[in-house]
C-alpha positions as CSV (number, residue, x, y, z in Angstrom):
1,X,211.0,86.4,120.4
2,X,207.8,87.2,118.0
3,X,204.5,87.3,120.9
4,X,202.3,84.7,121.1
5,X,199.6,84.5,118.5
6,X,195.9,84.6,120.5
7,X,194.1,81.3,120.9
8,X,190.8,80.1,119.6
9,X,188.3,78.6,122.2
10,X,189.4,75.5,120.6
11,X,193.4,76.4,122.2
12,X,194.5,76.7,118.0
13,X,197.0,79.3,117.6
14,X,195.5,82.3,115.2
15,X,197.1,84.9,113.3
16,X,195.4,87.5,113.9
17,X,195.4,91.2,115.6
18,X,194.4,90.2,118.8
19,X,191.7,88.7,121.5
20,X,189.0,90.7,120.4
21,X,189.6,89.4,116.5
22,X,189.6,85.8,117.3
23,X,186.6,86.2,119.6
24,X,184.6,87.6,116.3
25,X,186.2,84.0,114.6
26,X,184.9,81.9,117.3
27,X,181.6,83.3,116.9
28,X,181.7,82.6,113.5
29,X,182.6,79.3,113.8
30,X,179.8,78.9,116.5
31,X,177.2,80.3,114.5
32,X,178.4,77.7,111.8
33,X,177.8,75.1,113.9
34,X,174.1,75.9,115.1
35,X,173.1,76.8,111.1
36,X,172.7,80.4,112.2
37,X,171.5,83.1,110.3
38,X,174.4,85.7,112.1
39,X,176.8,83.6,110.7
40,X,177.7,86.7,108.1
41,X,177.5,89.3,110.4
42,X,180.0,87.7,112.9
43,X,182.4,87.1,109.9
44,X,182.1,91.0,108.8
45,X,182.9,91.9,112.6
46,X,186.1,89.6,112.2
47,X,187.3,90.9,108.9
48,X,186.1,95.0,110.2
49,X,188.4,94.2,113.0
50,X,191.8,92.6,111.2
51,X,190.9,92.8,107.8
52,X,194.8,91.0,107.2
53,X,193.2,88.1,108.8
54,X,193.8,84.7,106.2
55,X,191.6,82.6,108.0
56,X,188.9,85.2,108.0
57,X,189.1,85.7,104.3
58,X,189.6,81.3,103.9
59,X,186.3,81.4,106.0
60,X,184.8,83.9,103.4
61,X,185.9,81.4,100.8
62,X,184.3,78.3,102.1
63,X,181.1,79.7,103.0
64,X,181.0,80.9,99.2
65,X,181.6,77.7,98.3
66,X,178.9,76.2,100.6
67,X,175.9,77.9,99.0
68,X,176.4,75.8,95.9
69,X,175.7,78.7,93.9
70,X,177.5,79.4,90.4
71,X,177.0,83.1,91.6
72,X,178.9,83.2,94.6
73,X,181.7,80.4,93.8
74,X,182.5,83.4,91.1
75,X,183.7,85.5,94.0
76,X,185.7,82.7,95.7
77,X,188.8,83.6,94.0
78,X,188.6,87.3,95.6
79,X,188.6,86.0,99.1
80,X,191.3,83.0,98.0
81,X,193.9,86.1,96.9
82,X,193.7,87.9,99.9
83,X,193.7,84.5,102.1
84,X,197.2,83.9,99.9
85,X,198.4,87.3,100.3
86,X,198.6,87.3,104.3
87,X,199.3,83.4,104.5
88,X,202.8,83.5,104.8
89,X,202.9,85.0,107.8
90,X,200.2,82.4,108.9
91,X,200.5,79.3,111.1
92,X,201.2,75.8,109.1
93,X,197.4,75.2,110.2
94,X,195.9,78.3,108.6
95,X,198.1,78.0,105.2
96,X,196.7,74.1,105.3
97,X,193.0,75.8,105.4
98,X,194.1,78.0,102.9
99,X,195.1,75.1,100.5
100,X,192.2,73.4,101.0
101,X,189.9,76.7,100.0
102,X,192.2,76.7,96.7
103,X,191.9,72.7,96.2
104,X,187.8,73.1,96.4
105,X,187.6,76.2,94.1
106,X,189.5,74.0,91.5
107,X,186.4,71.4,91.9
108,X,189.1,68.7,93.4
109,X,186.8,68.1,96.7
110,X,188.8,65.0,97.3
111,X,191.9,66.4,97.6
112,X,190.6,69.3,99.5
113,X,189.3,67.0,102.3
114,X,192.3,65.0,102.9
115,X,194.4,68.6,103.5
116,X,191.5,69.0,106.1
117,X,192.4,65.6,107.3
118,X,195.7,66.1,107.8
119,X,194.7,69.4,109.7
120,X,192.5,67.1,112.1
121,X,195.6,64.6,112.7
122,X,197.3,67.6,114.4
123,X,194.9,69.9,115.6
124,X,191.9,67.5,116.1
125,X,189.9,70.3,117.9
126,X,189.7,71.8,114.6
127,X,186.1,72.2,114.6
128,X,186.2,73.8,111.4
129,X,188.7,71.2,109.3
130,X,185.9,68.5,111.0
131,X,182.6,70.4,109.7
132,X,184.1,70.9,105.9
133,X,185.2,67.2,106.1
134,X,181.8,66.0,107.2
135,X,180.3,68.1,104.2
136,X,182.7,66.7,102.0
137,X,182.0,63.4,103.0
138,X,178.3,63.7,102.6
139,X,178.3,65.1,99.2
140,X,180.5,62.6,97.8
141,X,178.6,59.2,99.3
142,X,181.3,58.4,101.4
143,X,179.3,57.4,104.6
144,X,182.5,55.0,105.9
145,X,184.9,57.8,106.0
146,X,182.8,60.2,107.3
147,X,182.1,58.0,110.2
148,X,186.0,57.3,110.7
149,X,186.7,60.8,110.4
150,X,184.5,61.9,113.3
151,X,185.7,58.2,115.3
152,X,189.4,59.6,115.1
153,X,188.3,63.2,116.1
154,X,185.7,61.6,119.1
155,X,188.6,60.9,121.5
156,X,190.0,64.8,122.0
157,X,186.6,66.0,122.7
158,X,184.0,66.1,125.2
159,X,181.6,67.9,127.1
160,X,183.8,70.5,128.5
161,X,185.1,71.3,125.4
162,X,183.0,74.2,123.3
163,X,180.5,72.8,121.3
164,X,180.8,69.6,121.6
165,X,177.2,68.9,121.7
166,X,177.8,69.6,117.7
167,X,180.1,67.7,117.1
168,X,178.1,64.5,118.6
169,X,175.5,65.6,116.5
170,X,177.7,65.1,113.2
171,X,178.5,62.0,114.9
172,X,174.9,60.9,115.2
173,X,174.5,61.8,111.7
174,X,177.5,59.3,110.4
175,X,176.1,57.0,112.5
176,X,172.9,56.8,111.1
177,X,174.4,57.1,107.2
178,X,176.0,53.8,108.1
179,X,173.5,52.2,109.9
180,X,174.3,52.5,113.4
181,X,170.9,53.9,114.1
182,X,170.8,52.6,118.4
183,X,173.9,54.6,118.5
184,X,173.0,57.4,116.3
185,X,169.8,57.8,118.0
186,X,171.8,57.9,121.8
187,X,174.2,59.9,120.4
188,X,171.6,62.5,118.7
189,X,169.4,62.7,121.7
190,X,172.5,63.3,123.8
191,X,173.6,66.5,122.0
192,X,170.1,67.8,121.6
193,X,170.0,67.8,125.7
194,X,173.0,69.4,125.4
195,X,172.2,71.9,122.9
196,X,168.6,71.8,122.0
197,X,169.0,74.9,119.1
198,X,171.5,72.2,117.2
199,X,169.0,71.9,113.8
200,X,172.0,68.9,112.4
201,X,171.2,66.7,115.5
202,X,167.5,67.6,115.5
203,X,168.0,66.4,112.0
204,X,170.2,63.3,112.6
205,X,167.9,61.7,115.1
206,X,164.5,62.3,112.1
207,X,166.9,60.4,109.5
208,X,166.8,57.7,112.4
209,X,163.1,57.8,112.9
210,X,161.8,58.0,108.9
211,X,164.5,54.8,108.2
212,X,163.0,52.9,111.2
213,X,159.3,53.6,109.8
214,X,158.7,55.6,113.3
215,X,156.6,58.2,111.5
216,X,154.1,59.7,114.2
217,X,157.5,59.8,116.9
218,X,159.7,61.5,114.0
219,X,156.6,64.0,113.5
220,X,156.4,64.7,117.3
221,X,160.3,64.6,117.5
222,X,160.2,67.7,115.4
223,X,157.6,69.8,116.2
224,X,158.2,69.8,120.2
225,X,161.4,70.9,118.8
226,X,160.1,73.8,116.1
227,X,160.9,76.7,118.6
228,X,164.5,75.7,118.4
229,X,165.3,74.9,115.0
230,X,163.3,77.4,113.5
231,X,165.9,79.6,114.5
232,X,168.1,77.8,111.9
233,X,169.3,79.2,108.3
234,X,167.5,78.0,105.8
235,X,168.1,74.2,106.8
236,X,165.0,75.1,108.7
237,X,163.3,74.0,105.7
238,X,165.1,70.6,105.0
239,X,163.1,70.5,108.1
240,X,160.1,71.1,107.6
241,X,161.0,68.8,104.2
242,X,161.5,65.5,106.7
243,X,158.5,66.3,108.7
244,X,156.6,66.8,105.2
245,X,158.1,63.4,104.5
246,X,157.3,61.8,107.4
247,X,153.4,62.7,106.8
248,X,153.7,61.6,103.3
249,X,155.0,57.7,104.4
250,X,151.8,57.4,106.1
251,X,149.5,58.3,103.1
252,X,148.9,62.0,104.4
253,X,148.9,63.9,100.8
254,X,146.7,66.7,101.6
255,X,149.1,67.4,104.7
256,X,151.9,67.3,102.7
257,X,150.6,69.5,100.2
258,X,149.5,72.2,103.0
259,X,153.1,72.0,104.8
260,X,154.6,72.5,101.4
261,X,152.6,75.3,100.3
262,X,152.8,76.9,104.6
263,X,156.2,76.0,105.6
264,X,158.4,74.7,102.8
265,X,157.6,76.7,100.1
266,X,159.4,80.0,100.1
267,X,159.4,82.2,96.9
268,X,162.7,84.5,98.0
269,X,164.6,81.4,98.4
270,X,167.6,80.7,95.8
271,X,169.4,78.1,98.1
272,X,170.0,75.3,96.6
273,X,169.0,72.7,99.5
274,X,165.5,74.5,99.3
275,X,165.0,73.8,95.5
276,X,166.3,70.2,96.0
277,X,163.9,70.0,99.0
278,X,161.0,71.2,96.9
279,X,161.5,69.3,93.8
280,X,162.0,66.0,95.6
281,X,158.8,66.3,97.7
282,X,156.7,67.3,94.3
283,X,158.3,63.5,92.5
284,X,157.4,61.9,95.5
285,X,154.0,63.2,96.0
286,X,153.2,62.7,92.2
287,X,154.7,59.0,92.1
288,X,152.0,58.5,95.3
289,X,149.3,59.9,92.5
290,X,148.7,63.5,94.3
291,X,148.3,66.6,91.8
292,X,150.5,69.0,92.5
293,X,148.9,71.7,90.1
294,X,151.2,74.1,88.8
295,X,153.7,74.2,91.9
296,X,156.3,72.8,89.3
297,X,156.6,76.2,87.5
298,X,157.7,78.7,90.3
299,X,160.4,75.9,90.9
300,X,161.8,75.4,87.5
301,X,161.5,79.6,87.0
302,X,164.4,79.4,89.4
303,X,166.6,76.7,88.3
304,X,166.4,77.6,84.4
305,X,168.8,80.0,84.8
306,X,171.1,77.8,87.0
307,X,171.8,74.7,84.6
308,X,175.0,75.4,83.5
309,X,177.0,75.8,87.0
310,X,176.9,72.1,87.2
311,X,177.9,72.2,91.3
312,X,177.3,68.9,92.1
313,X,175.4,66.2,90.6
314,X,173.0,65.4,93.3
315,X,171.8,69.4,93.0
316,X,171.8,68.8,88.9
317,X,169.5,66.2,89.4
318,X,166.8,67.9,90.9
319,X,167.0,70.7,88.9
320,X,166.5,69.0,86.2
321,X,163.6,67.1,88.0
322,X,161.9,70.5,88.0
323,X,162.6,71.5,84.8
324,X,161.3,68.1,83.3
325,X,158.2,68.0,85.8
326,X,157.1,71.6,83.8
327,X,157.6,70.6,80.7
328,X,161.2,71.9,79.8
329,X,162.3,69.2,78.4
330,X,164.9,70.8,76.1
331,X,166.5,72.6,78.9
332,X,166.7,69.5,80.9
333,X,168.5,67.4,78.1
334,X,170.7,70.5,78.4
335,X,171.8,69.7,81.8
336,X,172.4,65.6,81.0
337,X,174.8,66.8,78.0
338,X,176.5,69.6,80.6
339,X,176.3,66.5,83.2
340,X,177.7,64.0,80.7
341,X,180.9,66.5,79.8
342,X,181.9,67.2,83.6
343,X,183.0,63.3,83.6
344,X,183.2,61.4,87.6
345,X,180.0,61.4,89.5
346,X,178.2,63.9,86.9
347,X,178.1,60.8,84.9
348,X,176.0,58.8,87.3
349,X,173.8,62.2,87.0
350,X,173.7,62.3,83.9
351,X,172.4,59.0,83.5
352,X,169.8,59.5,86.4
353,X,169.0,62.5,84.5
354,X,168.3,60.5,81.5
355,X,166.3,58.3,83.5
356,X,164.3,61.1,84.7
357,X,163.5,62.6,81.1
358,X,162.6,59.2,79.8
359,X,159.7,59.3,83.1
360,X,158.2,62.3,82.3
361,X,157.6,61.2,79.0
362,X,155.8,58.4,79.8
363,X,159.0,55.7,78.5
364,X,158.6,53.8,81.8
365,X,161.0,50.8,80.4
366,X,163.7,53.0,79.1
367,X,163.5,55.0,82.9
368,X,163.8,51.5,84.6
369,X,166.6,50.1,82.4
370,X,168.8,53.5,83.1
371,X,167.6,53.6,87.1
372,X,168.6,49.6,87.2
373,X,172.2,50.4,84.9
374,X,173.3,53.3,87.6
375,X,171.5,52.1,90.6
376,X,174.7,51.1,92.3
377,X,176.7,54.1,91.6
378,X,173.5,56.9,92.7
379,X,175.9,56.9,96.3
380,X,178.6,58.8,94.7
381,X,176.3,61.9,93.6
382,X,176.1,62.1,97.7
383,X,173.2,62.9,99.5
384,X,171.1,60.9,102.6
385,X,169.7,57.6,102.4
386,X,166.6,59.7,102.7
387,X,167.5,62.0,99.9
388,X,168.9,58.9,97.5
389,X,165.5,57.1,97.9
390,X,163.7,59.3,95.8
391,X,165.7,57.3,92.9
392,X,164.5,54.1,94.3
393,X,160.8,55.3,93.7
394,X,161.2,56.1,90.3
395,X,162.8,53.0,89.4
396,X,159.3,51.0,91.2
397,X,157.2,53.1,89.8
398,X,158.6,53.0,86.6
399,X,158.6,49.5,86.6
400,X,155.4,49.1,87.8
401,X,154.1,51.3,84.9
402,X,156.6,49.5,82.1
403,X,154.7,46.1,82.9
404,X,157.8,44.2,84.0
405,X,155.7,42.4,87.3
406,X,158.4,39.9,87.9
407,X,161.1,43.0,88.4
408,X,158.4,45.1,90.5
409,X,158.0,42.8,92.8
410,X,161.3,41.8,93.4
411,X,162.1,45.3,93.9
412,X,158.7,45.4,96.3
413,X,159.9,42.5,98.3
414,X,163.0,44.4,98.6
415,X,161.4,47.3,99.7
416,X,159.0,46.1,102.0
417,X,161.7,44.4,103.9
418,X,163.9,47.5,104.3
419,X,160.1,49.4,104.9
420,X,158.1,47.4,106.8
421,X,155.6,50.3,107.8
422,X,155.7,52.1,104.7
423,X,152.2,51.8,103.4
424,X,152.7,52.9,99.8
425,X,155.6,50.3,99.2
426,X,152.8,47.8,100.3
427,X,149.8,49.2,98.1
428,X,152.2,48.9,95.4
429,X,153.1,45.6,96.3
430,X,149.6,44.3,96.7
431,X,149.2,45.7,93.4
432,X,151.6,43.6,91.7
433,X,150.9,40.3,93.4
434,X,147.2,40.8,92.4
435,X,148.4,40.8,89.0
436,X,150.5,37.9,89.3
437,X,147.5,36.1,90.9
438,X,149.4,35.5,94.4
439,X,146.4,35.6,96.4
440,X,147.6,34.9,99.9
441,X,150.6,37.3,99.3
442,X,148.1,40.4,97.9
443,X,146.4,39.5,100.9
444,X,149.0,40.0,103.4
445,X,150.5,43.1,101.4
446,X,146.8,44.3,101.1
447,X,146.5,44.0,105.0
448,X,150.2,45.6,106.1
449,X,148.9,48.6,103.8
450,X,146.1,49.5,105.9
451,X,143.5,48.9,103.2
């Protein structure tokens, strides 16, 4: 009889040259799961230790694949060949995982989450298979089945089970995607106590507080927490992003503009969440009439040389943001032809890339039209609610700016009911009701926006 293969904390059978090997995996995994920045080095202890080990090298793979860099997905196939070469000898769970890394380096996310699913149905503890789906999920707009897949995972884990705490915060996070924000909220608090240095819960329970208009709680929320996630990666910064966000819902420009040139801002940074995070507070702050000076062309420097990987949509879209906000507007219609080729949801980009051109030059009715055409379909270039909304505020002010009142404030209506305490929504709306000589309405907007 062959020996038992050593268990992860998890009790998953691993292939691997013994205790010590796994325990460098588990640390991995760990690190993972809090966003660390010794994610790598715990990985390079597993593979110095059993460099034969195929989930090591599948791990390798994924994280590759997770920095959304054209780069980096280049060396995927490396780590894929020597996954394959050792897989035989595997478990049926880690030639799954190794499937799946194949299935995403061939671009077919979809069919690379349900072989993660299927992992989950008989190892549920996973925690792995459950991360990669939730990031799948995410990044293709499918809120439902994110939630589902963390509902059917729920019931074989809890608190004395390792890192659970993260685990409730993904759940906290699905929650709030699909509007469950009571229970997101409970169930993002809950694994903060539990694990206060967990930067997706910390995270999960902001998206709560910006979509309920709770702007000075989500700004407190965050910084009593800054000693914690600031040991993040650099997701730190998408925090820093929502606190940035949070000051610019109530009007706050100048401190937006100081936390992005203090805290967001970082010139080493190549990551594509940072980028995205830096070109969608620079739209926002110019569509709420802020100069933003030349902080366009430090941005677009970076992704000019980045418009041809064509990762995902909802990264090619705010690339091409920051090309078209410094004037490279060649390079951008660039990216909407590239978009326009890759077919699926880089269609929905590329017409929300057209949208964007037509803004920045000024052809307000032409933006609106495309933002209106596509406006159902921006969900499946993935992203947040928070994220997506930035869409939803060039389509206003576009159609503020193309003269179509009747449109504007229908979509003003619609905001302010979503918003009720976002002041720009109703400046914007008193503006339009002025025009349309609704005196009592303008009033009421006038008042609800402070001014």
């Amino acid at each position: 009889m062959p020996p038992a293969r050593p268990k992860d904390r998890w009790g998953n059978p691993v292939t691997a040259a013994g205790d010590e090997t796994v325990r460098h995996l588990d640390d991995t995994l760990m690190s993972y799961l809090a966003l660390g920045r010794d994610t790598g080095e715990h990985l390079k202890a597993a593979l110095i230790a059993d460099p034969g080990m195929a989930m090591a090298h599948v791990l390798k793979g994924y994280f590759f694949l997770l920095m959304g860099s054209g780069p980096l997905k280049a060396r995927v196939p490396k780590s894929l060949e020597a996954a394959e070469a050792v897989a035989k000898s595997a478990t049926a769970r880690e030639q799954a995982h190794v499937e799946a890394l194949r299935l995403w380096l061939a671009d077919d996310a979809g069919k690379a989450v349900m072989a993660w699913e299927a992992i989950l149905a008989d190892h549920p503890r996973d925690v792995l298979a459950l991360r990669l789906a939730h990031h799948a999920y995410f990044y293709q707009g499918a809120a439902g089945d994110m939630r589902a897949s963390l509902d059917r995972a729920m019931t074989s884990w809890d608190a004395g089970v390792p890192g659970y705490g993260f685990v409730l915060g993904m759940q906290a996070f699905a929650l709030e995607e699909t509007g469950e924000l009571a229970a997101a909220e409970a169930a993002g608090r809950k694994a903060v106590d539990i694990n206060p240095d967990d930067p997706w819960a910390v995270h999960a329970v902001v998206h709560v507080m910006e979509t309920d208009d709770r702007h000075a709680e989500g700004i407190g929320w965050i910084k009593d927490l800054e000693p914690h996630w600031l040991k993040a990666n650099n997701f730190r910064y998408h925090l820093w992003w929502h606190r940035a966000l949070l000051h610019l819902d109530r009007g706050e420009t100048e401190e937006t503009l100081r936390l992005y040139d203090k805290s967001l801002w970082d010139p080493k940074s190549d990551e594509y969440l940072d980028l995205c995070n830096d070109a969608s507070l620079l739209l926002r702050l110019e569509i709420l009439g802020a100069d933003v000076g030349q902080r366009w062309r430090p941005i677009a420097d970076k992704v000019a040389e980045r418009t041809d990987e064509h990762i995902l949509a909802f990264i090619d879209c705010h690339f091409l943001a920051a090309l078209a906000g410094d004037g490279r507007l060649k390079a951008a219609r660039e990216m909407v032809a590239g978009m326009r080729a890759k077919g699926g949801a880089f269609e929905v980009g590329a017409a929300v890339g057209d949208a964007l051109l037509a803004y920045r030059e000024n052809d307000h009715r032409r933006a609106a039209r495309l933002l209106e055409d596509v406006r159902a379909g921006i969900v499946r270039m993935g992203g947040s609610h928070a994220q997506r909304d930035l869409f939803d505020l060039v389509l206003i002010d576009a159609t503020i700016k193309s003269g179509d009142r009747a449109r504007a404030e229908a979509l003003l209506a619609e905001r302010t009911a979503a918003k009720p305490k976002d002041p720009w929504s109703w400046r914007a709306y008193a503006r339009v009701l002025r025009g349309a000589a609704k005196a009592d309405a303008e009033a009421r907007a006038a008042a609800l926006a402070g001014s």
